[in-house]
C-alpha positions as YAML, in Angstrom:
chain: A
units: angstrom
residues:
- id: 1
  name: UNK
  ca: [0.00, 0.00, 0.00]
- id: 2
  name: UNK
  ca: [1.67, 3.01, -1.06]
- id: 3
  name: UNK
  ca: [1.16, 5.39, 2.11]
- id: 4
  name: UNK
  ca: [3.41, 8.53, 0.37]
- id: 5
  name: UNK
  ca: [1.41, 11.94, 2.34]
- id: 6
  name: UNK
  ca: [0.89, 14.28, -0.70]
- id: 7
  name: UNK
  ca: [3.29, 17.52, -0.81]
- id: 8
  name: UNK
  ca: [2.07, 20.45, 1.31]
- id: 9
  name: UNK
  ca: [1.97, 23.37, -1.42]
- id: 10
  name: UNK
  ca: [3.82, 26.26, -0.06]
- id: 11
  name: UNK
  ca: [3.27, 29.98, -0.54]
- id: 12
  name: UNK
  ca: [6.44, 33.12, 0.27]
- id: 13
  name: UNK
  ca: [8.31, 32.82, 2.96]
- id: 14
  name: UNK
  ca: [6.60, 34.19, 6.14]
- id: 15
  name: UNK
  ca: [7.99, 37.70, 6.75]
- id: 16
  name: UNK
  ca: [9.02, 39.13, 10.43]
- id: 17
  name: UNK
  ca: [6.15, 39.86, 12.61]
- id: 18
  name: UNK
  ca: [5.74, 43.93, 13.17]
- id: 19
  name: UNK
  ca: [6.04, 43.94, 16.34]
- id: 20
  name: UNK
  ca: [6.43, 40.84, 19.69]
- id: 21
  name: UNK
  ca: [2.58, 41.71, 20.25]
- id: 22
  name: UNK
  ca: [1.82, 40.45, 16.70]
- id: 23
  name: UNK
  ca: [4.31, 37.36, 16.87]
- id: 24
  name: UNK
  ca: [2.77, 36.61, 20.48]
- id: 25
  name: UNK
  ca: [-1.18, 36.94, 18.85]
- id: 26
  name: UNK
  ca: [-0.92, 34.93, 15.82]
- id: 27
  name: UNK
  ca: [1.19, 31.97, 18.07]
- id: 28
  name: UNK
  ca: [-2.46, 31.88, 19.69]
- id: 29
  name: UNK
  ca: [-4.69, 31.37, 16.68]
- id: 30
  name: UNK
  ca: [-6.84, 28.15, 16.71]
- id: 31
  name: UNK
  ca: [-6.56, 25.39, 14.27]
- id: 32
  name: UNK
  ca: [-9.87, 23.79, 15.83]
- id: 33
  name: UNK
  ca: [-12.21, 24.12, 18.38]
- id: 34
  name: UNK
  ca: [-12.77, 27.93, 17.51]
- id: 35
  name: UNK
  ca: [-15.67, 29.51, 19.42]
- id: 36
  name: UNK
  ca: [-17.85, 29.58, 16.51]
- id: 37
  name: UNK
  ca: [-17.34, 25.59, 16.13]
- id: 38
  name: UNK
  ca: [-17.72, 24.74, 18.95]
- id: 39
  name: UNK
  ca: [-20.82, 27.06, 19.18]
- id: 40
  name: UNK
  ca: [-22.32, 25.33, 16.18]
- id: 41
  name: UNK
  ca: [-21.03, 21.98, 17.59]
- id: 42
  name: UNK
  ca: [-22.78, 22.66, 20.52]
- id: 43
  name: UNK
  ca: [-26.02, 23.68, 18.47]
- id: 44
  name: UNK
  ca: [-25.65, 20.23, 16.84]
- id: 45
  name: UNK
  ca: [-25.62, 18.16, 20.15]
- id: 46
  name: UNK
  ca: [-28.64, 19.34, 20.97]
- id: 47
  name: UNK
  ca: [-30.54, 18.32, 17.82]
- id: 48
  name: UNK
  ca: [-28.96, 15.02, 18.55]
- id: 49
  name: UNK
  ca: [-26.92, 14.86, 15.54]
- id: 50
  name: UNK
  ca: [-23.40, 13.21, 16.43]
- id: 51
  name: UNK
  ca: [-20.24, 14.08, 14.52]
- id: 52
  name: UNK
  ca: [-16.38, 13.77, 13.94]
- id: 53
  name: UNK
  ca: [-14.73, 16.68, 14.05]
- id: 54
  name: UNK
  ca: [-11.62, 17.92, 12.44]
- id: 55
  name: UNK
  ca: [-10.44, 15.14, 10.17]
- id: 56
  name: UNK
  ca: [-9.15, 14.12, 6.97]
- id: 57
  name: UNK
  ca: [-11.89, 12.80, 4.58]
- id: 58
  name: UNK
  ca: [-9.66, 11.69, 2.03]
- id: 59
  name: UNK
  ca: [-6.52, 10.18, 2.28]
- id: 60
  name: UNK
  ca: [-4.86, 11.22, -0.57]
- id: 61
  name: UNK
  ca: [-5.03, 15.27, -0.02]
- id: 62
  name: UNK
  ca: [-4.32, 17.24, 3.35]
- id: 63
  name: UNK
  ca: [-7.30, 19.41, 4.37]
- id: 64
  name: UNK
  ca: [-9.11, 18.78, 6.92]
- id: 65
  name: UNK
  ca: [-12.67, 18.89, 7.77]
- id: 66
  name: UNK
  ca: [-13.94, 21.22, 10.58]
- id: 67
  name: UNK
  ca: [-17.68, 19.06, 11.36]
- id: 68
  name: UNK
  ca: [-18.15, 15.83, 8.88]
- id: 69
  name: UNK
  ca: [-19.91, 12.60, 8.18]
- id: 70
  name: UNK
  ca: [-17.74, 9.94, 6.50]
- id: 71
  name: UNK
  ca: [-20.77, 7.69, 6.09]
- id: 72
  name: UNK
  ca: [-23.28, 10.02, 4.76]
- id: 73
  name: UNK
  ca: [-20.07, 12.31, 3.06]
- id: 74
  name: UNK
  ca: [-20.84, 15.52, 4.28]
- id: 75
  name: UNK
  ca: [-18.10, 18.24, 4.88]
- id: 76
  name: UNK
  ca: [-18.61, 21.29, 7.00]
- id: 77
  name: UNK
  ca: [-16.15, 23.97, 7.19]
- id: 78
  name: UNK
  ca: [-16.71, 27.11, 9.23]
- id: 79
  name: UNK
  ca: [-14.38, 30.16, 7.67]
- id: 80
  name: UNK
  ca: [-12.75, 32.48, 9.94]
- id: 81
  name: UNK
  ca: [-13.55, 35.90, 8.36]
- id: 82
  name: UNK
  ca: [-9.64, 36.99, 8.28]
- id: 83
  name: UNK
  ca: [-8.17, 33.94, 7.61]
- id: 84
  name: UNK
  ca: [-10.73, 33.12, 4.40]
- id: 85
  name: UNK
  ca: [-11.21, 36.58, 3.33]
- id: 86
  name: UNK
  ca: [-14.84, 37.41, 4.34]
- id: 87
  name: UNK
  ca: [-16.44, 40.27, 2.11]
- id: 88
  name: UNK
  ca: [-18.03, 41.62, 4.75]
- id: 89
  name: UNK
  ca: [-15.54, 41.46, 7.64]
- id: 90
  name: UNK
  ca: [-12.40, 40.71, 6.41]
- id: 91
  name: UNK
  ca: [-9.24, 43.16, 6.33]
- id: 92
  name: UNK
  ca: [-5.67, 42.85, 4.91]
- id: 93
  name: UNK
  ca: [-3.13, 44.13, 7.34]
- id: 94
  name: UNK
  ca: [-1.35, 47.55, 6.86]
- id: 95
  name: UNK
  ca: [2.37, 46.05, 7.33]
- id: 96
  name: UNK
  ca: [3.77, 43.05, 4.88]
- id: 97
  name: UNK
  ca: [0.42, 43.66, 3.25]
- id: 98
  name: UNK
  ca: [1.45, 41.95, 0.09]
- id: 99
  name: UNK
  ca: [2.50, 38.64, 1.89]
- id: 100
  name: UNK
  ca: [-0.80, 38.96, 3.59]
- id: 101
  name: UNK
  ca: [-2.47, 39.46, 0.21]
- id: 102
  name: UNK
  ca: [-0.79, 36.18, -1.22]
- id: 103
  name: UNK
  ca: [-1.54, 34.31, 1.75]
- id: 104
  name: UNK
  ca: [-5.11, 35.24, 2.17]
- id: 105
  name: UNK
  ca: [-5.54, 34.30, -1.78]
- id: 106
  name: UNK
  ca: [-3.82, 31.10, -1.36]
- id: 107
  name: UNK
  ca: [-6.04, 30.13, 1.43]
- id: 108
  name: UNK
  ca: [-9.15, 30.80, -0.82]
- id: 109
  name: UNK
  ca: [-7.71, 28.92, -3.61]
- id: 110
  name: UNK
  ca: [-7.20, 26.61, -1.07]
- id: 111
  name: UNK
  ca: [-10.10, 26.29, -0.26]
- id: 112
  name: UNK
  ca: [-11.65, 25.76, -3.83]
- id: 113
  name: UNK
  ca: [-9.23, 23.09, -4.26]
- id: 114
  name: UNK
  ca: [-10.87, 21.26, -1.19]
- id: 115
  name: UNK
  ca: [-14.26, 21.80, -1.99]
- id: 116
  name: UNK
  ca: [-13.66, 20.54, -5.63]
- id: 117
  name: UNK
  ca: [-11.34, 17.64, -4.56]
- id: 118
  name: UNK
  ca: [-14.43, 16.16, -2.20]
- id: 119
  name: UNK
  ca: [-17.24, 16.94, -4.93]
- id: 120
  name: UNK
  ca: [-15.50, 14.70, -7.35]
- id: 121
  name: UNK
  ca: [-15.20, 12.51, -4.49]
- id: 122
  name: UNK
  ca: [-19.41, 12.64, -3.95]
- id: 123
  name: UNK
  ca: [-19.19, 14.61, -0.71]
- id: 124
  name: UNK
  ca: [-21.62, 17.40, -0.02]
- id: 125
  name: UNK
  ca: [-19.79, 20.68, 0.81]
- id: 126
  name: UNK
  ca: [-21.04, 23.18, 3.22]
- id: 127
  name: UNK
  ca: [-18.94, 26.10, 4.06]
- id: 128
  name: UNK
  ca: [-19.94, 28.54, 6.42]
- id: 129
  name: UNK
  ca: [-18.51, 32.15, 8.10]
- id: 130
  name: UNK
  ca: [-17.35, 32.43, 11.76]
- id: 131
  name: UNK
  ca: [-19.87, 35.42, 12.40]
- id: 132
  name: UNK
  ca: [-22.76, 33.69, 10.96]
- id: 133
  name: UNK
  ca: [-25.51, 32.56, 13.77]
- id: 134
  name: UNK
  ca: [-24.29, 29.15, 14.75]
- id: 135
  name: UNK
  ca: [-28.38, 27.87, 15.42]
- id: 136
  name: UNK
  ca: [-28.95, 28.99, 11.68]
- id: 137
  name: UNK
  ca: [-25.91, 27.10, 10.38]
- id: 138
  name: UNK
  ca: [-26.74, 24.07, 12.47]
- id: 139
  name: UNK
  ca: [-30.15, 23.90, 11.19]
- id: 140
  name: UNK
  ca: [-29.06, 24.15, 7.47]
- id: 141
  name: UNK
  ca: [-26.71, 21.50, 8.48]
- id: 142
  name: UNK
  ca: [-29.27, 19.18, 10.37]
- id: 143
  name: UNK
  ca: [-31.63, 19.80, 6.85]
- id: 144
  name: UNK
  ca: [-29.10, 18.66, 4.85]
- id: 145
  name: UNK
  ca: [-28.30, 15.30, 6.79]
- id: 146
  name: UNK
  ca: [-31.81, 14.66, 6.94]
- id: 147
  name: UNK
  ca: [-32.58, 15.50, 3.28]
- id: 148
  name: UNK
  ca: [-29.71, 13.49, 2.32]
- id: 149
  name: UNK
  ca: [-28.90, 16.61, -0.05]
- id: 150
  name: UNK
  ca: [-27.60, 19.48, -0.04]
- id: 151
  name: UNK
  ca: [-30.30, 22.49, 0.77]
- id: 152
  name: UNK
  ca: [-30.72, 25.38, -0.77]
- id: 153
  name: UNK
  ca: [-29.88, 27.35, 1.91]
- id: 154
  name: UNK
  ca: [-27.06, 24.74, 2.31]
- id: 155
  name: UNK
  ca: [-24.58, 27.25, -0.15]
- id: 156
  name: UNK
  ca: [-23.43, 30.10, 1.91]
- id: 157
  name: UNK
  ca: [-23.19, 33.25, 0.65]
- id: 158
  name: UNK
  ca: [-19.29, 33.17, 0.54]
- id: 159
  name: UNK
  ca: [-17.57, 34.63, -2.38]
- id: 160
  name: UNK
  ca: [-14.08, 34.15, -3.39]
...
């Protein structure tokens, strides 16, 4: 079984950090369990729906799901509005803006790559916003396990 982890694809090299305050604030930044996952997480629970959280849904690629079904192949990611470039709150910073710029667009086309990469795979894709109302995305979420498809409101109103 050839067990070779796929190549990591790399952006600029990251830049100094303005100031120790900066360096010392983005050591701190979540991976998982951000409070809006673990808000909608907890919105889940209560419906009854069960979970795995933050896992790799195929073997072959990298990414990592945030909420997900293996069985039923349903992928939820929840966006941080800096990190995935949010229309309505996100913000490029003032110094090493054009690193930020690269690295803000490579985590969108990141992104696309995922979302593509599990669609060919038959997963249903849901991506969501951190400031979005965690009961609202849990309920689009419990409407699409139960409908076994993807909902209408199911396509969040992220733009890339």
């Amino acid at each position: 079984m050839n067990t070779k982890r796929p190549t990591p694809i790399r952006g600029p090299a990251r830049p100094t950090a303005s100031s120790e305050t900066v360096r010392a604030n983005m050591k701190k930044q979540k991976r998982k369990d951000t409070k809006c996952e673990l808000a909608v997480r907890r919105q889940l629970h209560r419906s009854g729906v069960r979970f795995r959280v933050d896992f790799r849904p195929l073997p072959d690629q990298l990414f990592r799901v945030d909420v997900g079904w293996k069985g039923r192949k349903v992928a939820v990611f929840i966006d941080g509005c800096f990190w995935h470039g949010c229309p309505e709150h996100g913000s490029l910073p003032k110094s090493n803006s054009n690193w930020w710029a690269a690295k803000l667009d490579g985590n969108r086309a990141r992104d696309r790559r995922a979302d593509s990469a599990l669609r060919t795979a038959g997963w249903t894709v849901l991506r969501f916003w951190e400031h979005e109302n965690p009961e609202s995305v849990a309920k689009v979420i419990v409407a699409t396990l139960r409908s076994g498809q993807p909902t209408k409101s199911a396509s969040p109103s992220q733009t890339y």
